[in-house]
DRENPA-3360 file (N, C-alpha, C; in nm, 2 decimals, always signed):
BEGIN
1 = XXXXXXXX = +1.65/-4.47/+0.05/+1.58/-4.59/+0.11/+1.63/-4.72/+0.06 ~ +1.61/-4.83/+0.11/+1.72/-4.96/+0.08/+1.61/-5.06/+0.13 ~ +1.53/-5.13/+0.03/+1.47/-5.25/+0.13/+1.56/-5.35/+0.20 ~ +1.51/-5.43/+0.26/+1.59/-5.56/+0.31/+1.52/-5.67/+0.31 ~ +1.57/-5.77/+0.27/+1.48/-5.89/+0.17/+1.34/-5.84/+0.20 ~ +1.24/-5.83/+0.12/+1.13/-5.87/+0.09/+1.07/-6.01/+0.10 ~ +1.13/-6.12/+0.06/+1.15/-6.25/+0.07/+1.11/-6.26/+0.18 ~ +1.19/-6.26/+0.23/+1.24/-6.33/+0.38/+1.10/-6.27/+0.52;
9 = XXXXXXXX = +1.07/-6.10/+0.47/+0.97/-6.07/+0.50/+0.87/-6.10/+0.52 ~ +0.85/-6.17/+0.38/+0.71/-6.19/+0.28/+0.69/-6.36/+0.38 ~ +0.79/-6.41/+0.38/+0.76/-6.57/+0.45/+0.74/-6.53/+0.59 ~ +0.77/-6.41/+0.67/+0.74/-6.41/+0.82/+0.64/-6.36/+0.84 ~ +0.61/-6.28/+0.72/+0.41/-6.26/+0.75/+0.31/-6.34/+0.70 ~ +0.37/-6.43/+0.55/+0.28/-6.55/+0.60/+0.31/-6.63/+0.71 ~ +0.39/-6.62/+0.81/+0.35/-6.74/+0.93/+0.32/-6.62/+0.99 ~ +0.34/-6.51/+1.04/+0.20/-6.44/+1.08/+0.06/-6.48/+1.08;
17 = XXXXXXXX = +0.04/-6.47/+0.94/-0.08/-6.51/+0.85/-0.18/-6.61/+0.91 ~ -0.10/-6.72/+0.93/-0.15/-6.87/+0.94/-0.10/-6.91/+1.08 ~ -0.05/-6.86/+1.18/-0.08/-6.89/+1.30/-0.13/-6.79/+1.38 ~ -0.09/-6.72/+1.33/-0.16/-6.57/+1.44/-0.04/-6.58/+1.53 ~ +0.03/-6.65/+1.52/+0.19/-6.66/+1.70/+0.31/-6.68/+1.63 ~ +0.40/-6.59/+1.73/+0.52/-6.65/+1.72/+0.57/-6.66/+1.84 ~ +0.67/-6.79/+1.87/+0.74/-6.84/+1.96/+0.87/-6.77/+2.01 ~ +0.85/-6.73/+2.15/+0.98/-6.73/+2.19/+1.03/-6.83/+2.27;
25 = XXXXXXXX = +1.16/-6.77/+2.35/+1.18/-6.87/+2.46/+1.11/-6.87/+2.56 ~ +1.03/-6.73/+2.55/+0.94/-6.73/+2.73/+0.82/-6.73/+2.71 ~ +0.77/-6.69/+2.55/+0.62/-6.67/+2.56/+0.59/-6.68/+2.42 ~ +0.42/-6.72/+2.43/+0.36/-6.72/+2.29/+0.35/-6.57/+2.25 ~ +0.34/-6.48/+2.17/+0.31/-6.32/+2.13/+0.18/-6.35/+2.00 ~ +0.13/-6.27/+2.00/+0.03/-6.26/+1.87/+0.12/-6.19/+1.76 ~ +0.14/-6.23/+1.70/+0.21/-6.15/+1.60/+0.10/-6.04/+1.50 ~ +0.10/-5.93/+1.50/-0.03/-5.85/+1.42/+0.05/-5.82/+1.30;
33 = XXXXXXXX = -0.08/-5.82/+1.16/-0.04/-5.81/+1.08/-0.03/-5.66/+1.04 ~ +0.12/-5.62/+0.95/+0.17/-5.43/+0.96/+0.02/-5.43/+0.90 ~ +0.03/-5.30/+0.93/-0.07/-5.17/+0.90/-0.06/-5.10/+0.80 ~ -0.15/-5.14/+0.69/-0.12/-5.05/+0.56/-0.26/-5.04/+0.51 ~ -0.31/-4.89/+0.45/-0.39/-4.86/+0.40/-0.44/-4.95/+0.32 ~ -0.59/-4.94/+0.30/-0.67/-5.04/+0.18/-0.60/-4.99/+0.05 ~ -0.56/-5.06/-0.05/-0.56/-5.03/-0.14/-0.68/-4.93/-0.23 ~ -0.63/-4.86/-0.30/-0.72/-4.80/-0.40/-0.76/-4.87/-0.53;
41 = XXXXXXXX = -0.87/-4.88/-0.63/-0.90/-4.96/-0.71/-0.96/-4.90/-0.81 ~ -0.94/-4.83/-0.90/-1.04/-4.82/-0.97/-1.06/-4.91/-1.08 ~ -1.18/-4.97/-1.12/-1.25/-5.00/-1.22/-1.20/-4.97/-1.33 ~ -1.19/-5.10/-1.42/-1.14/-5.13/-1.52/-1.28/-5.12/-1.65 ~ -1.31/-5.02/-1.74/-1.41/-5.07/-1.82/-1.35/-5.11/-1.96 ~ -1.40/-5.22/-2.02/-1.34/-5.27/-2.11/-1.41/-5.22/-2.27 ~ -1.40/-5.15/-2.36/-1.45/-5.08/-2.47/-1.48/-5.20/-2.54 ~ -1.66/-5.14/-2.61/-1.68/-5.22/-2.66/-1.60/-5.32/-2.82;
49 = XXXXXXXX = -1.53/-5.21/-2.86/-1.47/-5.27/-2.95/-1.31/-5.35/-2.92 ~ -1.28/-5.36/-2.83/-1.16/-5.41/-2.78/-1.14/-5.56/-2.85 ~ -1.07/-5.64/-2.86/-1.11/-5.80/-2.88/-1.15/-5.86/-2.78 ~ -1.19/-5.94/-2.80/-1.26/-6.02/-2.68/-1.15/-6.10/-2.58 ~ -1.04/-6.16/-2.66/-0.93/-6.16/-2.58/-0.81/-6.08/-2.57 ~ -0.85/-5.99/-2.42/-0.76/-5.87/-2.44/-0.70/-5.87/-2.29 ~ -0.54/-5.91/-2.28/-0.42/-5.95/-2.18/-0.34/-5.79/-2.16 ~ -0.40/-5.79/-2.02/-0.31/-5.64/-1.99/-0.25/-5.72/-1.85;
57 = XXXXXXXX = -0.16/-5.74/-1.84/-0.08/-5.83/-1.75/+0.06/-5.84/-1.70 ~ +0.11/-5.88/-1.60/+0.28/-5.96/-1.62/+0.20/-6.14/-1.61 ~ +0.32/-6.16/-1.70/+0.29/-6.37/-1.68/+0.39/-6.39/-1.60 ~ +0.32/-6.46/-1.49/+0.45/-6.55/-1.38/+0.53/-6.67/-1.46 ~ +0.46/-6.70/-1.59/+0.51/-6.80/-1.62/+0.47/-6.93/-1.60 ~ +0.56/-7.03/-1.66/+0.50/-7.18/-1.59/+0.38/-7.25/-1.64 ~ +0.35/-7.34/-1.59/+0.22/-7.41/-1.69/+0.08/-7.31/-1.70 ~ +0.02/-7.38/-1.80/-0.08/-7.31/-1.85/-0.26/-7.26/-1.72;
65 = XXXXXXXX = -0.21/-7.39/-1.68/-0.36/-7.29/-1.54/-0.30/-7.22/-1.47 ~ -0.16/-7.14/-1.49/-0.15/-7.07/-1.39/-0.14/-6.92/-1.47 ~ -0.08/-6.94/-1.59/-0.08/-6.83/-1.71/-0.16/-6.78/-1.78 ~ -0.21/-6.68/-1.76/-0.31/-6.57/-1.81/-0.29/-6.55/-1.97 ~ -0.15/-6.55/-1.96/-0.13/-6.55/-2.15/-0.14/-6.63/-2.20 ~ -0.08/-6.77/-2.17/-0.12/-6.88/-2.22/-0.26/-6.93/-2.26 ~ -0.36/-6.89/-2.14/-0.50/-6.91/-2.20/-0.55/-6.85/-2.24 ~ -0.51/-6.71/-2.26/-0.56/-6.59/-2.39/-0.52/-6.64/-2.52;
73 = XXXXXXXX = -0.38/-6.69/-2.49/-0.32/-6.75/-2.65/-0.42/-6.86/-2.71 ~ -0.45/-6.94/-2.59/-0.51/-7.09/-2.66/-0.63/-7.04/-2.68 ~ -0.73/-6.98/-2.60/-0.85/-6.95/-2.66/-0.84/-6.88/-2.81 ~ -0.76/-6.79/-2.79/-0.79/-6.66/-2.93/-0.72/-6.79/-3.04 ~ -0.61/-6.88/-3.02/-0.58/-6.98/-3.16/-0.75/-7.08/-3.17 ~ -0.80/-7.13/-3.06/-0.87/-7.22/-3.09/-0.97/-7.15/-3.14 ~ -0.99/-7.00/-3.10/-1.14/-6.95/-3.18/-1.11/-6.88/-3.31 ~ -1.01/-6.89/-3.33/-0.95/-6.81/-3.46/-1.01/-6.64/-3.42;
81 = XXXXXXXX = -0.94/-6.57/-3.30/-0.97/-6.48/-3.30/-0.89/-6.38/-3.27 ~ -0.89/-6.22/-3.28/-0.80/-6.16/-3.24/-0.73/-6.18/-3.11 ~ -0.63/-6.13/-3.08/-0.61/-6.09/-2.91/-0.48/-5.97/-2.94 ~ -0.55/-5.92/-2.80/-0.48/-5.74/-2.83/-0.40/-5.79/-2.64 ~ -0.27/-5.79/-2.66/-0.13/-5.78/-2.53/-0.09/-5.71/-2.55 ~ -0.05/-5.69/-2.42/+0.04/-5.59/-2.31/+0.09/-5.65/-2.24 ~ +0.15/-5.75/-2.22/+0.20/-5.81/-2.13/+0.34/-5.81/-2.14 ~ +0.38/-5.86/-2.01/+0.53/-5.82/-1.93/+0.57/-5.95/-1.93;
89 = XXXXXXXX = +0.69/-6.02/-1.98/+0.74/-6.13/-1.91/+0.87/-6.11/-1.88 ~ +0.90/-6.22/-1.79/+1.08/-6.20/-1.73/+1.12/-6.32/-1.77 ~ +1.19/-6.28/-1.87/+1.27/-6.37/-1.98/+1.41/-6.37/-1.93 ~ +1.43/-6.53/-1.95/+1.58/-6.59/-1.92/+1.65/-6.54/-2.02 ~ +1.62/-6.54/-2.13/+1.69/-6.47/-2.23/+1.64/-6.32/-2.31 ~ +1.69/-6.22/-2.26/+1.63/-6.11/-2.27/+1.67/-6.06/-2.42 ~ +1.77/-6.10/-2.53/+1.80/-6.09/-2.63/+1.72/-6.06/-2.78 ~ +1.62/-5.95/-2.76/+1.63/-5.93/-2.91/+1.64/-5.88/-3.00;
97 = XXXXXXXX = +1.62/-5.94/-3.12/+1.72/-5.91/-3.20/+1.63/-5.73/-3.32 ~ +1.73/-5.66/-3.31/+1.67/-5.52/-3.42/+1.51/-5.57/-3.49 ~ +1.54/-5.67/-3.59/+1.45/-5.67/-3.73/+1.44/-5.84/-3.70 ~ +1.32/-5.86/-3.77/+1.30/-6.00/-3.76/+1.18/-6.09/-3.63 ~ +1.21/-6.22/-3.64/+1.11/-6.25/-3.53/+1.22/-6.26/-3.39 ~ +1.16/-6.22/-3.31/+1.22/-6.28/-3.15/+1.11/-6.42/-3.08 ~ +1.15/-6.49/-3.00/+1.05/-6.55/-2.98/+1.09/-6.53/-2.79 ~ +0.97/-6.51/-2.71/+0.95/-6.50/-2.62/+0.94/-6.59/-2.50;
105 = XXXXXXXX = +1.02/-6.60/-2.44/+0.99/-6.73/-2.36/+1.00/-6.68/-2.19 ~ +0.92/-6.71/-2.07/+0.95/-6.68/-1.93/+1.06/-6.77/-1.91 ~ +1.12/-6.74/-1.80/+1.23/-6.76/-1.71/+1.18/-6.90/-1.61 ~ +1.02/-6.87/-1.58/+1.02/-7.00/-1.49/+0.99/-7.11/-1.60 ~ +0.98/-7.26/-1.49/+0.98/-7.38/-1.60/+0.85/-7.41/-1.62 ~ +0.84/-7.45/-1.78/+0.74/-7.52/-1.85/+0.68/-7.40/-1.90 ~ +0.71/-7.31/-1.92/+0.63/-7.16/-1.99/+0.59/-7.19/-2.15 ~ +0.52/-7.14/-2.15/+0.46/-7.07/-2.31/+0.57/-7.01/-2.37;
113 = XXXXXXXX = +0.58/-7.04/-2.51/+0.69/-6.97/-2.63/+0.60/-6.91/-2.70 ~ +0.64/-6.74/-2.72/+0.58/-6.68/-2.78/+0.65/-6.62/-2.91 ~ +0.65/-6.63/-3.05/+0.75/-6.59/-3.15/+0.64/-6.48/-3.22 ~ +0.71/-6.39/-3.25/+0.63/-6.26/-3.26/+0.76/-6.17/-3.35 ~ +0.71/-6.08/-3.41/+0.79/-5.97/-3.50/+0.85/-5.89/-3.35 ~ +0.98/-5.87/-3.36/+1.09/-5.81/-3.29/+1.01/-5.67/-3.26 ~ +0.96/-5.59/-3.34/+0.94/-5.46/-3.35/+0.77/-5.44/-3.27 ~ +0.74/-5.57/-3.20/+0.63/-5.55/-3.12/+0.65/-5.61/-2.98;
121 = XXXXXXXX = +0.77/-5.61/-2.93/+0.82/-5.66/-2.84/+0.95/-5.52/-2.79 ~ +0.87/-5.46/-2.64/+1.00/-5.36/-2.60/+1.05/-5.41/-2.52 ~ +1.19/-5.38/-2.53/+1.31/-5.43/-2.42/+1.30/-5.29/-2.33 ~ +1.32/-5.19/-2.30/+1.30/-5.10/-2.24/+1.33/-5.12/-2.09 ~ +1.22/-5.25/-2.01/+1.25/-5.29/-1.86/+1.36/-5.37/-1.88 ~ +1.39/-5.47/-1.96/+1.46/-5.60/-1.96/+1.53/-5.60/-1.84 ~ +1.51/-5.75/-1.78/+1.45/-5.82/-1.81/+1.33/-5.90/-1.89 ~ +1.26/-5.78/-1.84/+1.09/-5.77/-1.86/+1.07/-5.72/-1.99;
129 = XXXXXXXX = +1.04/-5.81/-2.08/+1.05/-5.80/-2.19/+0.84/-5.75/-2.23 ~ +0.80/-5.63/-2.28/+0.66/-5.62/-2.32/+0.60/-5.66/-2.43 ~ +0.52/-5.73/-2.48/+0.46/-5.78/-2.60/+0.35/-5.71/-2.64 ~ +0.37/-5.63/-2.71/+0.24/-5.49/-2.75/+0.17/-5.51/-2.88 ~ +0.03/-5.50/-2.85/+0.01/-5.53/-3.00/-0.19/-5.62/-3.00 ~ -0.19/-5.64/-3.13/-0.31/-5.70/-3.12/-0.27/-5.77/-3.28 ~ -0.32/-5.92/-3.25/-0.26/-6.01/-3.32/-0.34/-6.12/-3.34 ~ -0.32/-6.18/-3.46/-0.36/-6.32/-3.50/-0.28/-6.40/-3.44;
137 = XXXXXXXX = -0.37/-6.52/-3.39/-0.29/-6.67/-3.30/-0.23/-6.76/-3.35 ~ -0.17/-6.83/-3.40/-0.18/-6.93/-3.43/-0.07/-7.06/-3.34 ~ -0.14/-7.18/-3.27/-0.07/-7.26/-3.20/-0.01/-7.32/-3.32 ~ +0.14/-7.36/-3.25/+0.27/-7.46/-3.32/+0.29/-7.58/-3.27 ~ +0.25/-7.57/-3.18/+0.29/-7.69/-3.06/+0.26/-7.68/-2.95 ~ +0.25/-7.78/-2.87/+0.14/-7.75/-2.75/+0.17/-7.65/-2.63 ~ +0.32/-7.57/-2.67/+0.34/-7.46/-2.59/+0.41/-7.36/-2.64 ~ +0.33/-7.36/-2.74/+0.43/-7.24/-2.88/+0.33/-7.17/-2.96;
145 = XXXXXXXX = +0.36/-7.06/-2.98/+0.24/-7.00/-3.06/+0.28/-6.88/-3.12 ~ +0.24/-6.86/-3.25/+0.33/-6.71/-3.34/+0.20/-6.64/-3.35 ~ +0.24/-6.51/-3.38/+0.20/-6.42/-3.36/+0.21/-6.36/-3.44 ~ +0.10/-6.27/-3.55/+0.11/-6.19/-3.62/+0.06/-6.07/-3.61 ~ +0.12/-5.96/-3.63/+0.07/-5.81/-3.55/-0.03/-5.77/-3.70 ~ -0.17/-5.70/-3.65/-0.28/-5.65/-3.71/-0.24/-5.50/-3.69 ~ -0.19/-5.49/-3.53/-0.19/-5.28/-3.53/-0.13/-5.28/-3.42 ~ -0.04/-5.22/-3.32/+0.00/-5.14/-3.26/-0.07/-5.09/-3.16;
153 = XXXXXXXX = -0.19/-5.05/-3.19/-0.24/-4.94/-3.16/-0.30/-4.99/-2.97 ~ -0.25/-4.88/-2.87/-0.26/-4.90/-2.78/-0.45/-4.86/-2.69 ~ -0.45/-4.96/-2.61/-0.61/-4.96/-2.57/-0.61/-4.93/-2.40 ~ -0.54/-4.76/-2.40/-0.57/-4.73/-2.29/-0.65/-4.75/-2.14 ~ -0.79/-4.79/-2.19/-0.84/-4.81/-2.12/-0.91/-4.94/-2.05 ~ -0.77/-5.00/-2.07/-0.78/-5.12/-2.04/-0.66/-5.12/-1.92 ~ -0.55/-5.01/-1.91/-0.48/-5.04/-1.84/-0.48/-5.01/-1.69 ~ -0.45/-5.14/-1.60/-0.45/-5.08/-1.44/-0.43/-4.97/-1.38;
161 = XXXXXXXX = -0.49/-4.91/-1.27/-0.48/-4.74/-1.23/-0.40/-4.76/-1.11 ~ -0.28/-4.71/-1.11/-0.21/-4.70/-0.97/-0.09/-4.66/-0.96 ~ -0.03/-4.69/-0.85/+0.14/-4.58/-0.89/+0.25/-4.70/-1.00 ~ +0.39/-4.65/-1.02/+0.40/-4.76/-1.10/+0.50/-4.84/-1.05 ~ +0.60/-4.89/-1.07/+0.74/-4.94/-1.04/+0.79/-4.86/-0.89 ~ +0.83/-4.76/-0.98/+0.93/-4.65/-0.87/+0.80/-4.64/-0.76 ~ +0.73/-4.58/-0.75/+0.64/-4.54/-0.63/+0.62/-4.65/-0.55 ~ +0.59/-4.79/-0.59/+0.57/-4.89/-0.51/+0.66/-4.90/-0.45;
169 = XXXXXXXX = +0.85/-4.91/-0.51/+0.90/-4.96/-0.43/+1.04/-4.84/-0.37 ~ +0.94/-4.74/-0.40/+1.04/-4.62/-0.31/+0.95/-4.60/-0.21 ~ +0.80/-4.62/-0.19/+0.73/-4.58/-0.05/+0.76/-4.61/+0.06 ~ +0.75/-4.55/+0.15/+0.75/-4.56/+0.31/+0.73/-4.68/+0.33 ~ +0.61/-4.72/+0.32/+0.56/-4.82/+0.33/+0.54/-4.96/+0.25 ~ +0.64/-4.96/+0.17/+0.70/-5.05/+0.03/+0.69/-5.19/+0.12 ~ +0.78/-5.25/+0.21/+0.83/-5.35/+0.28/+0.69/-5.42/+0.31 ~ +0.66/-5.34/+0.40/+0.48/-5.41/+0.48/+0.40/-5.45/+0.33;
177 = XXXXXXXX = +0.35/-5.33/+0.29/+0.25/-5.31/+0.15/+0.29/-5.44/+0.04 ~ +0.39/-5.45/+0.00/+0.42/-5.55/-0.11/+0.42/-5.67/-0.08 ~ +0.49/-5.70/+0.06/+0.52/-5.87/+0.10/+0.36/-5.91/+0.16 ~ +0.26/-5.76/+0.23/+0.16/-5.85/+0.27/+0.07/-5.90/+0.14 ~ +0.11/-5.83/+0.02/+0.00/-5.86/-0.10/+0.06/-6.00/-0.12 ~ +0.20/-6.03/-0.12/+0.23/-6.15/-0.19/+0.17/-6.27/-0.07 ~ +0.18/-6.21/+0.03/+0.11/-6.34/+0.16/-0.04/-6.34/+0.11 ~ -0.12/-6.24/+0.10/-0.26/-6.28/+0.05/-0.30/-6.31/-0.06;
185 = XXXXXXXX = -0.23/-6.30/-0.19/-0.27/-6.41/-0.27/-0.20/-6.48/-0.28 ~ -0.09/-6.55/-0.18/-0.04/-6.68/-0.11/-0.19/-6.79/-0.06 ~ -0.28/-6.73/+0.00/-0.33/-6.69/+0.12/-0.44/-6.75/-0.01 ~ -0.48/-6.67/-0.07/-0.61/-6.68/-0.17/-0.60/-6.69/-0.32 ~ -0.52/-6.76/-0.41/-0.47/-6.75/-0.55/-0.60/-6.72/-0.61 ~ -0.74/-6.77/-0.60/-0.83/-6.69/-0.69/-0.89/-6.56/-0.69 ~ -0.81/-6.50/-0.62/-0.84/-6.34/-0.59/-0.73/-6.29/-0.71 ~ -0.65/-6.38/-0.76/-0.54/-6.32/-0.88/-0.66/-6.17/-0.98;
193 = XXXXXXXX = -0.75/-6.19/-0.98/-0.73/-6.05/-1.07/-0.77/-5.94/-1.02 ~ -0.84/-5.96/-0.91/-0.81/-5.80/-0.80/-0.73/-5.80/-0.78 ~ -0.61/-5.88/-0.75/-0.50/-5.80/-0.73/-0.39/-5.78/-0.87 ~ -0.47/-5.81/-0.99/-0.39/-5.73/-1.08/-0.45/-5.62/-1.10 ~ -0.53/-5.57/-1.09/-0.60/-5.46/-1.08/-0.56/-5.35/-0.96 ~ -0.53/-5.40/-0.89/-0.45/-5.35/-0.77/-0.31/-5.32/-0.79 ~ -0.24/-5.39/-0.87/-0.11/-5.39/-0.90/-0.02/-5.41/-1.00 ~ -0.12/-5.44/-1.13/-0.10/-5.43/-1.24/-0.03/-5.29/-1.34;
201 = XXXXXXXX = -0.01/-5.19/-1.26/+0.03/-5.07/-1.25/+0.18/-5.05/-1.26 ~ +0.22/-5.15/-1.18/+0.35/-5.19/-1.16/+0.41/-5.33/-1.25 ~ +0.43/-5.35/-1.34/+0.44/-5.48/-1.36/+0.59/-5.57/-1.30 ~ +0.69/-5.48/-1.28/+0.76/-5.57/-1.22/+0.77/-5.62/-1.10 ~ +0.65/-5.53/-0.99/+0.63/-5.56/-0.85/+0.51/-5.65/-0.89 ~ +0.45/-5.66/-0.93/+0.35/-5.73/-0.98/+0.39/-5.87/-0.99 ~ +0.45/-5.88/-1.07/+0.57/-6.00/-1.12/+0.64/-6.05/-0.98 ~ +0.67/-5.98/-0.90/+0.78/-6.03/-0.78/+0.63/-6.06/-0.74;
209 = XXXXXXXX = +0.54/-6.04/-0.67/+0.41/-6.06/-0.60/+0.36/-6.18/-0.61 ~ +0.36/-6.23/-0.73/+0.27/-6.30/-0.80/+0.37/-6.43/-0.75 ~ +0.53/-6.43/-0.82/+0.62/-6.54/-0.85/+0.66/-6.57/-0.64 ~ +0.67/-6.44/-0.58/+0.63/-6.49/-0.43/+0.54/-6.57/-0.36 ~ +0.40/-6.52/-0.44/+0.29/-6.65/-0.36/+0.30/-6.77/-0.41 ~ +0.33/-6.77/-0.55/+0.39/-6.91/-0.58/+0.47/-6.99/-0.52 ~ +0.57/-6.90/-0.54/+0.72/-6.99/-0.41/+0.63/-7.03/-0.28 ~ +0.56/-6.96/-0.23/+0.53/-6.95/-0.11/+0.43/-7.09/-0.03;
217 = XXXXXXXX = +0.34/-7.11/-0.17/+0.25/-7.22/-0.17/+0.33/-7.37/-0.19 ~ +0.44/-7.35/-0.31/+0.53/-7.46/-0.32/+0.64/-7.52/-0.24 ~ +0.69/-7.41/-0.20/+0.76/-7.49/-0.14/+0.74/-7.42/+0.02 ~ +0.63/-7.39/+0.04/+0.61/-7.33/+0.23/+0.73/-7.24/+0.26 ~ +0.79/-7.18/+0.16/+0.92/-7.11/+0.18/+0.94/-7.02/+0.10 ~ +1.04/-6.89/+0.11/+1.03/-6.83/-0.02/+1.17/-6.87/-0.14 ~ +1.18/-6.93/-0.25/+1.27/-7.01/-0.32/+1.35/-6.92/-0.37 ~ +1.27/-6.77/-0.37/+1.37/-6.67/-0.46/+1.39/-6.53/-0.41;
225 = XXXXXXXX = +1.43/-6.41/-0.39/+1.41/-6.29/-0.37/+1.33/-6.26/-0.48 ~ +1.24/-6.28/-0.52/+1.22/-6.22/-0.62/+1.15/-6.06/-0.59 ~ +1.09/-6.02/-0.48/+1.04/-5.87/-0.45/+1.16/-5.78/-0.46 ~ +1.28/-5.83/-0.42/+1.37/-5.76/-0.44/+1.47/-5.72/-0.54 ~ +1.40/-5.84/-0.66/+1.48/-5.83/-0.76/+1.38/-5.72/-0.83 ~ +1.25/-5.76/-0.83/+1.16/-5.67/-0.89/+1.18/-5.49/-0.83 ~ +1.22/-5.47/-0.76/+1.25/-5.39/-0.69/+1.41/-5.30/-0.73 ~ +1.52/-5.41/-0.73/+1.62/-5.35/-0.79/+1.70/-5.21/-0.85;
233 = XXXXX = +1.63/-5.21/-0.96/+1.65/-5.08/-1.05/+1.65/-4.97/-0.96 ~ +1.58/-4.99/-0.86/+1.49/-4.80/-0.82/+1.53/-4.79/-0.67 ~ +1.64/-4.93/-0.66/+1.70/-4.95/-0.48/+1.85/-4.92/-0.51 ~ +1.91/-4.92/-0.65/+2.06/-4.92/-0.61/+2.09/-5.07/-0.61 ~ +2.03/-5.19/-0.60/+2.08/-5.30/-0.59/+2.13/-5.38/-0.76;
% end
C-alpha cells in the first residue's frame, strides 16, 4: 500500500469541511465527508500515586500555549514539583550523544529546550526523539529547562489505547481516517486531548495530525507533508 499526499488530502477535506461544495465547470456538488468508523477510546485512569504533572504525549512544538510539555515543564519548575514524561518530539537535530547531557529541542520555531541525561532520552524512532522518565524541573531561561531523572520507571497506565504507527498508517482506511482527524482538530483545536487519547498510540501520526491542523489554521493551506512524513518508515518512502 503507498499513500498519496496526505497533505494535499487533508486541505481538500477541510474545504469539504467548511463549505460543504465544490465547484465545477457545470455544477455546484456537495462534497460528503469519507466514511470512517468512530473511533474507539478507552479511558485513561490516572494512579493515584503518579505525579501530578504527568505528559504522555508528542509536542508539536512551537510556543508555549500551544505545548503541552512546555506547560508541564513550567508548572512542575514553578511548583517545585515532580513531573514523570513520555513524550515524543521531532527534533531538527536528532544527535545524541552515548553518555552525558543531550539537550532536546523541536524542529518547529520558538520551541522549548529541554537538557536532560542522554540515557533518558531514546533515539529508537529518530527523528522522534522520546524523553522517559520522571524528573525534577528546573527553568534556565524563559525557554530552557534541565532536567534531572529521579527513576525510569515506566507508568503504564497512563498510556493511550489504540493501534500504533504501523497499523494507522498501513490501514485500508489510513488516507480518509488520518487527514479527517487533522481537519477536525483544524476544525476544533480544544478538542486537542481527545484526540490525543484517540491517537496518542501512535505518536508519529499523532505528530503529523497535530503539526497538520496547525499548518492548516495558519496558513489556510497545508505548509508541509507532514502526514506523510509521519507515515514514511512503514510506506517505503
Amino acid at each position: 500500500m503507498r499513500l498519496r499526499s496526505l497533505a494535499l488530502l487533508s486541505a481538500a477535506a477541510l474545504l469539504a469541511t467548511t463549505t460543504a461544495c465544490v465547484s465545477t465547470p457545470e455544477e455546484t456538488r456537495p462534497q460528503p465527508r469519507p466514511s470512517v468508523s468512530e473511533e474507539e477510546v478507552t479511558p485513561i485512569e490516572t494512579p493515584d500515586d503518579a505525579p501530578k504533572v504527568s505528559i504522555v504525549d508528542t509536542s508539536p512544538g512551537g510556543a508555549k500555549d500551544g505545548d503541552p510539555l512546555w506547560q508541564g515543564l513550567a508548572e512542575a519548575a514553578a511548583n517545585k514539583s515532580d513531573a514523570y514524561l513520555k513524550v515524543y518530539v521531532h527534533a531538527g537535530n536528532p544527535d545524541v550523544p552515548d553518555s552525558g547531557d543531550a539537550t532536546v529541542t523541536a524542529d518547529s520555531p520558538d520551541s522549548v529546550s529541554v537538557t536532560v541525561d542522554s540515557k533518558n532520552v531514546d533515539t529508537e524512532k529518530s527523528p522522534f526523539l522520546l524523553i522517559h522518565g520522571t524528573f525534577t524541573v528546573e527553568e534556565i531561561g524563559g525557554s530552557a529547562y534541565t532536567l534531572k531523572a529521579k527513576n525510569s520507571d515506566d507508568i503504564p497506565e497512563l498510556d493511550p489505547k489504540g493501534p500504533d504507527d504501523e497499523a494507522r498508517c498501513t490501514a485500508d482506511d489510513a488516507q480518509d481516517r488520518i487527514s479527517l482527524a487533522a481537519d477536525d482538530l483544524a476544525a476544533d483545536p480544544k478538542k486537542r486531548e481527545e484526540f490525543r487519547q484517540q491517537w496518542g498510540a501512535s505518536p508519529q501520526v499523532w505528530w503529523g495530525i497535530q503539526m497538520t491542523a496547525a499548518s492548516l489554521n495558519e496558513e489556510g493551506g497545508v505548509a508541509g507533508d507532514f502526514l506523510t512524513e509521519a507515515c514514511g518508515e512503514y510506506l517505503g518512502q
